[in-house]
N, C-alpha and C positions, 0 to 999 in steps of 0.2 A: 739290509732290506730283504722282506718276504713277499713273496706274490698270493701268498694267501695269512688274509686276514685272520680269518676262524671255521675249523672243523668243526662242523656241529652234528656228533653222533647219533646217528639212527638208531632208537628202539627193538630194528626190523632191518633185515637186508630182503632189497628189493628183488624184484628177478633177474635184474642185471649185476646184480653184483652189487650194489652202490649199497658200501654202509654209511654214509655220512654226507652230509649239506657240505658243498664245500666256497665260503664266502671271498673272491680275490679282489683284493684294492683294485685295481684296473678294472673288473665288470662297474665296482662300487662306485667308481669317481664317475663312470657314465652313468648311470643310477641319478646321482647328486648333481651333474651336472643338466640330468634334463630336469627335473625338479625345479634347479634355482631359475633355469633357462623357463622354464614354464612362469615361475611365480613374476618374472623382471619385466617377460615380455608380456604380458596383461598388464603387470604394474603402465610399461610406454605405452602399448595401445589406449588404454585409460588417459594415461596423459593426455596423448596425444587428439583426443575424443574421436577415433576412427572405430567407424559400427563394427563394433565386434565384442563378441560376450566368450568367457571365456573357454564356455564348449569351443569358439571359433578357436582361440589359442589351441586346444589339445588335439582338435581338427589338423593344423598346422604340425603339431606333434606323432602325430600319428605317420602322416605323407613323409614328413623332414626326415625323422631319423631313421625309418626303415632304408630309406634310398641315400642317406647319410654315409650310415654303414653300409651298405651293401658295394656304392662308390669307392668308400675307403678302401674295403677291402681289396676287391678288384684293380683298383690300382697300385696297392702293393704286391698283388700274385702275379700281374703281367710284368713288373720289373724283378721280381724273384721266383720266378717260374722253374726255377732249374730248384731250387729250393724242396716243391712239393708236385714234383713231375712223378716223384718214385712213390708217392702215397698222397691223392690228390683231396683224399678225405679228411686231410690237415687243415686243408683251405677254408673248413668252416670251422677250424679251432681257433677262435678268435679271441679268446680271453686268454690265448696265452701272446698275446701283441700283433700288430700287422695291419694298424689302422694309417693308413696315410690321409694326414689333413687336406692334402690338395684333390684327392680321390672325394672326400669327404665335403668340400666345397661345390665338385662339381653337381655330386647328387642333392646340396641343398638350392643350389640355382634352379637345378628341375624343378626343384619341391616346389620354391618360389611359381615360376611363371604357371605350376600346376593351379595352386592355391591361390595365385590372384584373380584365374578365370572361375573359379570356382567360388569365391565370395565378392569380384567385382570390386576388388579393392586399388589403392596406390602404388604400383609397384617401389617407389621410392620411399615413401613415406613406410610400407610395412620393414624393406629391409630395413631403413633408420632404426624402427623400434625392433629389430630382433639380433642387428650383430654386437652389440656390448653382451646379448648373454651367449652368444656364437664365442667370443675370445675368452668369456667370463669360463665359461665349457673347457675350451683348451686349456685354458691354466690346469684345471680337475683333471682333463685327461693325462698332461703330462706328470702329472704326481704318481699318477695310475702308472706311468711308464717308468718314473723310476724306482716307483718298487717292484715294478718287473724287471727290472735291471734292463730295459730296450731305450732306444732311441740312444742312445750311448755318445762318449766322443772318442776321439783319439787320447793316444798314450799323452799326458801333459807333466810338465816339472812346475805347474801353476797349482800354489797355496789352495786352487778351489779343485783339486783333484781329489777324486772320489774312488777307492778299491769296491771292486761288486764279487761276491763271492762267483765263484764257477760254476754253480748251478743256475747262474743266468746268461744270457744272449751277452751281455758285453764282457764277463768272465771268461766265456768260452772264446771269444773272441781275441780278448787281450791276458792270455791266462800267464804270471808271473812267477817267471821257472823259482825266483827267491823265495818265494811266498805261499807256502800252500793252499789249496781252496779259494785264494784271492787273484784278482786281477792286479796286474798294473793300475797307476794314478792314472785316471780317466778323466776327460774334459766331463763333467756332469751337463753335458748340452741340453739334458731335458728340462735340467732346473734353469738354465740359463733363459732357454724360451718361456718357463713359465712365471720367473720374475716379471718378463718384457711383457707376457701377456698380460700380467696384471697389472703392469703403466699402461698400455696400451688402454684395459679394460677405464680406469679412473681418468683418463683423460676423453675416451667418448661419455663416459658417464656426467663428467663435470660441463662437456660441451652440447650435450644433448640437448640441452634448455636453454639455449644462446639464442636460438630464432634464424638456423642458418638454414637456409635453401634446402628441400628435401634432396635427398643425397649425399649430402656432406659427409655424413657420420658413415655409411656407408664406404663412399669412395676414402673417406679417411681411413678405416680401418681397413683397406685392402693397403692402402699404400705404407701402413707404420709397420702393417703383418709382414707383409713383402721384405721390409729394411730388417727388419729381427732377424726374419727368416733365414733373408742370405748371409748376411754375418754369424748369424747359429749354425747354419751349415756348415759351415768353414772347419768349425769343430768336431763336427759327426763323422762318426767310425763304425756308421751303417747305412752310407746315403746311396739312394736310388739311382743309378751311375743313367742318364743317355748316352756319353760314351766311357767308359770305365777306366777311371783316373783323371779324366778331363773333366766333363760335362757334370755335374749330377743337374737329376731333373728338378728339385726342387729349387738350384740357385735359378736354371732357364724361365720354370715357371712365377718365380717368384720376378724376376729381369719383364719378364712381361706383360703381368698383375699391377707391377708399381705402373710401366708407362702409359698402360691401356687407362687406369684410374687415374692418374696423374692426369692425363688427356683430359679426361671427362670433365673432372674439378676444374681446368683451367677453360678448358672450351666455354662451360656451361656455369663460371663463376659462382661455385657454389660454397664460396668465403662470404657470400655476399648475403644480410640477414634480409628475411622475407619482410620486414616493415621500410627496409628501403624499398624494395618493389612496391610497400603497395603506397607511400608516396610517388612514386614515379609515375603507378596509373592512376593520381587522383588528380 
């Protein structure tokens, strides 16, 4: 695997120095994943006939991913601070990895409660139409992560064990005195999540148009994310420690995402398809 796609030579060196474009799968799969995310969620709002045109979509686009990213990040440098304390100018070198998804949720729940007061919309009904292309996204990202060799696992003697050259994060990591330039067999935990992303992705998709309670698809997708997540964790040989070698924060957060959304679903029955309701109020 390479972290960059294509050098595309400059004619001209600039006044910085820069002779060349330089194009990395990782910016690319965010690229393509707000794209698909743009075209899926006007596809559901359309379904769903909620007043919105798609300026209103890109509207959403514009708020979401700035504070998307800007969450993820910040949530990866507060748990690896010691990382980029000696050159803090790193912290915005973000296409070489350091996007954490739960950082990246928080800042789209802002975007959320921004964006409903701002077009007066359903809160439940909008996230229904926007998280199949939210997990649709991560699959994209995690591809992004493993041609940047990040998001990595531990050393494994399992058939799906992956060597990453040296010149990436999970090389440097697990660098294999036998083996030059190579790592050790690697749990590939980024592919593992982005399989799960994509069952995850075709089973809201398939249940989308079932006629269940707004919320469902939403609370569903926190709680299927949450079950990947912490068993993907188990495999990572880069996780975000709350206490180091014990905790990592993404199994806590993910321990607290399932019960909080499991709650909801059950308190507020939302197995339950809206043409039962509306016999019950006729």
């Amino acid at each position: 695997m390479n972290p960059v796609l294509i050098d595309i030579p400059l004619p001209f060196d600039l006044p910085n120095g820069l002779q060349s474009i330089t194009i990395r799968w990782y910016g690319l799969m965010y690229v393509v994943a707000i794209i698909v995310g743009i075209l899926l969620t006007y596809r559901e709002v359309k379904r769903k006939k909620m007043d919105l045109s798609l300026d209103d979509v890109l509207d959403f686009v514009l708020v979401s991913v700035p504070l998307g990213i800007i969450f993820a990040r910040l949530y990866y440098v507060v748990f690896e601070w010691s990382t980029y304390a000696a050159d803090p100018i790193k912290v915005f070198f973000i296409w070489e990895g350091g996007l954490a998804i739960h950082g990246g949720i928080i800042g789209g729940i802002l975007a959320v409660f921004i964006y409903i007061k701002w077009k007066k919309v359903h809160f439940w009904e909008f996230t229904d139409a926007v998280v199949p292309s939210l997990v649709l996204g991560q699959a994209f990202g995690r591809f992004g992560n493993f041609m940047n060799g990040d998001a990595f696992g531990v050393p494994t003697t399992w058939p799906t064990g992956i060597r990453f050259p040296t010149s990436t994060p999970a090389g440097r990591e697990y660098p294999d005195p036998e083996t030059a330039g190579m790592s050790q067999p690697l749990h590939p935990s980024m592919l593992y999540e982005l399989v799960g992303n994509l069952v995850i992705f075709a089973s809201l998709w398939i249940l989308r148009t079932k006629g269940y309670r707004d919320g469902f698809i939403t609370c569903l997708y926190f709680i299927l994310y949450s079950i990947l997540r912490f068993f993907v964790e188990l495999t990572r040989g880069d996780s975000l420690w709350l206490v180091e070698g014990r905790f990592a924060a993404a199994n806590v957060i993910s321990i607290v995402l399932f019960v909080v959304f499991t709650g909801l679903m059950a308190q507020w029955r939302l197995w339950q398809k809206k043409e039962d309701d509306a016999i019950k109020a006729a």
